[in-house]
Structure formats: C-alpha cells, structure tokens
N, C-alpha and C positions, 0 to 999 in steps of 0.2 A: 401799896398800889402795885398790881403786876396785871401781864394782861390773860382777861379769862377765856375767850374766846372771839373767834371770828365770823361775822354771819353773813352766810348766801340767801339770797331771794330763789325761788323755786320759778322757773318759767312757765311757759305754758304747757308743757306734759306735766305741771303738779309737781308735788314733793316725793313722790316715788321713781317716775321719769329722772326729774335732775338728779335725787343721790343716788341713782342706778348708774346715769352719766359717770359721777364723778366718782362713783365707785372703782370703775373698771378705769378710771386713766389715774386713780393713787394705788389700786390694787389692793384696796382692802376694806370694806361692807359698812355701811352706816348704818345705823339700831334705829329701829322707832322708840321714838323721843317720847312726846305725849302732846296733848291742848295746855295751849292755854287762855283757860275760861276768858283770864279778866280782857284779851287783849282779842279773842277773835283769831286766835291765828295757834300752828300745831309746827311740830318740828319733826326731825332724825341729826343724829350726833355720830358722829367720828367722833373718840377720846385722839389724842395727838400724846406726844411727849410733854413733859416737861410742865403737868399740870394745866394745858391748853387742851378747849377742843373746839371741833367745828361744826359750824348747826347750820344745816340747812333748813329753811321755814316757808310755809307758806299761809299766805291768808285764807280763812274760812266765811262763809256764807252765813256770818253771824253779827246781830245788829254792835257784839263789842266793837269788833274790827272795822268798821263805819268812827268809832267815838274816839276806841283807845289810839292815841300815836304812834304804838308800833304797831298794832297793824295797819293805820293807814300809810306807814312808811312802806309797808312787804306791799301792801297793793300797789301803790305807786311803782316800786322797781318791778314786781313783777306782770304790771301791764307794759313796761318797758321791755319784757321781753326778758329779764331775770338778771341775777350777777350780784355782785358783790354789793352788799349793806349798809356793812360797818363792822367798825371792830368793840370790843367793848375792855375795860380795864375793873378788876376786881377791887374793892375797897372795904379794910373792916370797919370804918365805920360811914355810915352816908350823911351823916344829921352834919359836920364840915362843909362838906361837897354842896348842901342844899341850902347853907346859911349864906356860901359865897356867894352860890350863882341864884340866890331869892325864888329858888323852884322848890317844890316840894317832890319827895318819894314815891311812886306807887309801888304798891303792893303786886309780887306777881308768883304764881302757882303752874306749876303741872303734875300729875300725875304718872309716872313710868308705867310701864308693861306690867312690872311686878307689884302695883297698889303702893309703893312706896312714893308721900308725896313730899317735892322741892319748892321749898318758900327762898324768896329772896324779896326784895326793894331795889327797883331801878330808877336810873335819873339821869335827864337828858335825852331822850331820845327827840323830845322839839328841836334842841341843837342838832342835831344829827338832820334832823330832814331841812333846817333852812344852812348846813353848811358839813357836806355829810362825809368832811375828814374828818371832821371832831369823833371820839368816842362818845359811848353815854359808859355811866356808871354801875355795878353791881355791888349788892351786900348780901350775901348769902346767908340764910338761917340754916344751916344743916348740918348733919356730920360730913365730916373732910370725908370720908371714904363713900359718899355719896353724890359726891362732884362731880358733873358730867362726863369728868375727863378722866377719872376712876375706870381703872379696865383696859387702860390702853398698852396696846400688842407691843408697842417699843417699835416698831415697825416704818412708823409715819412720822414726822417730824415738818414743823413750823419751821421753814430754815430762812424765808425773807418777806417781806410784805413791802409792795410798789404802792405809794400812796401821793397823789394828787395832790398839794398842798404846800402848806406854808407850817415849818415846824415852829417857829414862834409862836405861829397863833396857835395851833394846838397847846403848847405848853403855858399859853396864857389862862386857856380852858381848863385846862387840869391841876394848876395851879402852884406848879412846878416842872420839871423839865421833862419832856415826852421823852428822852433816853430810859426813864427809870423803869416807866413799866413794860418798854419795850430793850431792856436791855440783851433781852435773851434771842433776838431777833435781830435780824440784820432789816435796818430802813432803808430805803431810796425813793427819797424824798423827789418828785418831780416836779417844774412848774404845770399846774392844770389849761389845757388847752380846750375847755369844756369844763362837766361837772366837776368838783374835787372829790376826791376819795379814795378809798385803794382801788386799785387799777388792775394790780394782781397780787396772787401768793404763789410762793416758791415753795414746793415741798421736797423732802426726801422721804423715797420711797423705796419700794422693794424692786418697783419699775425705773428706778435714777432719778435724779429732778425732774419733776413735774411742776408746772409752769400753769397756773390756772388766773 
C-alpha cells in the first residue's frame, strides 16, 4: 500500500483554467490526461517525485457522471467552487480491501493522447463522499512504466499534505496504520472545523514551497 496520487476538483474556469492556475504557481505544466468513459468525468496529471502524481479533474456533461460516484463527487466539489478531493493509496491487490469493507470494485479506463489505454479497479469512493479524509483504493492493471507518474521532471515534489481528520479512523479504514502509505510525506493531521479532508498540499518546487 503506498499512496498513488492526489486529486483536485476543477472550479468553474473548467479543467484547463485550474491546471493552467496551478501550473504557473508549481512552475511546471500538466499533460492532458484523457475521459474517463465509465465515471463521466476527464482529467490532466502532473507526474510528482517519488512515483506520486496529481490529477486535476473535472466532471463532464455525460449521463455516467449523474450514476458513477466519482463523478458525482467532482461535481459536488466543483459546484463548490473547486479544491481539493482526496487523496488515493495504490494496492496490489483489491479483492482484501473489498471483502473488508463488503463493497465491491469498479472498473475504470482512460485513454491517453497517445491511444495507450490505462485500466485499473477502484474502491471506495462512497467512503470518500460521506467522510472525505478517508482515501479510496486503486489496483492498477498496466505496465509500471505507464503509471501516471512515469515522466516526471524530478523537479516537483510531494513534500506535506494538511488533512482535516482523525488519524485513527483513517487507519481504521485502510486497515492498518495511515503512516504506511503515507510514509514518504510529512502529515499534519488537524482537528476539522468544518468539512474533513486535506485542507492543503505542500509542494517543492523550482518556485520554493508552494503551499496549495
């Protein structure tokens, strides 16, 4: 278990707007991602260090995104006006994770720029929208040199994540201790004063710490 990525809601200038934003204050360009079909909703990725990346996403004008959970979660934040998600943690295998928590996997797909397409299974994301410190899960079907986070300049770096919560109960959730997959990151665990969840990320950058 380690963690694969962190995702941002796209506000109301859309998903080219926000990582156009967030471009210029890490100082270095997010890729177009691709759709994905089953959920109604598309992305752009920053690869980061240390086998993490970050996706920014937004929902699309498609009956998935009505059905599937993650996209009714991106709509939800991003009628909110945009921000931060969730985080998610990689797992090799999911069929554990689904016997615990009595949920089953969906299936999920996109297609890159270059026709190369990414399968994975996620789970969790209902957790995520009725208590949205929790992660949800991934299991990736691909080759490792295909991983979103494949490509990255060395440049940008995950250096802390401020999250909302209670680490007990996440580590209740994951079924083991929330230091594991976040070992490589510094937490700072807050009491929530409002919604829970990350509140910000700390990057290093080519611009010094950035603070989003």
């Amino acid at each position: 278990m380690r963690l694969d990525h962190i995702v941002f809601a796209a506000g109301p200038g859309g998903l080219a707007s926000t990582a156009e934003r967030l471009s210029e204050l890490l100082g270095e360009g997010f890729a177009g991602g691709g759709i994905h079909p089953r959920f109604g909703t598309r992305n752009s990725i920053l690869p980061l260090t240390h086998g993490v990346y970050f996706e920014v996403v937004e929902v699309l004008d498609h009956p998935a995104s009505d059905k599937a959970p993650f996209g009714q979660a991106v709509r939800a934040r991003s009628e909110l006006g945009g921000g931060w998600l969730g985080w998610v943690v990689a797992v090799e295998d999911i069929e554990p994770f689904e016997q615990r928590l009595g949920r089953e996997a969906v299936n999920g797909n996109r297609h890159r720029p270059d026709g190369t397409e990414l399968l994975w299974k996620q789970l969790g994301v209902k957790g995520l929208q009725a208590d949205p410190q929790l992660p949800f899960f991934v299991e990736w079907d691909i080759n490792p040199g295909d991983h979103p986070s494949a490509g990255a300049s060395g440049n940008v770096t995950l250096e802390a994540l401020e999250i909302a919560g209670d680490p007990a109960r996440v580590s209740e959730w994951l079924g083991q201790s929330v230091d594991q997959p976040l070992e490589d990151v510094k937490v700072e665990w807050v009491a929530p004063h409002g919604t829970p969840g990350i509140v910000a990320a700390q990057f290093q950058t080519p611009n010094g710490l950035v603070r989003i």
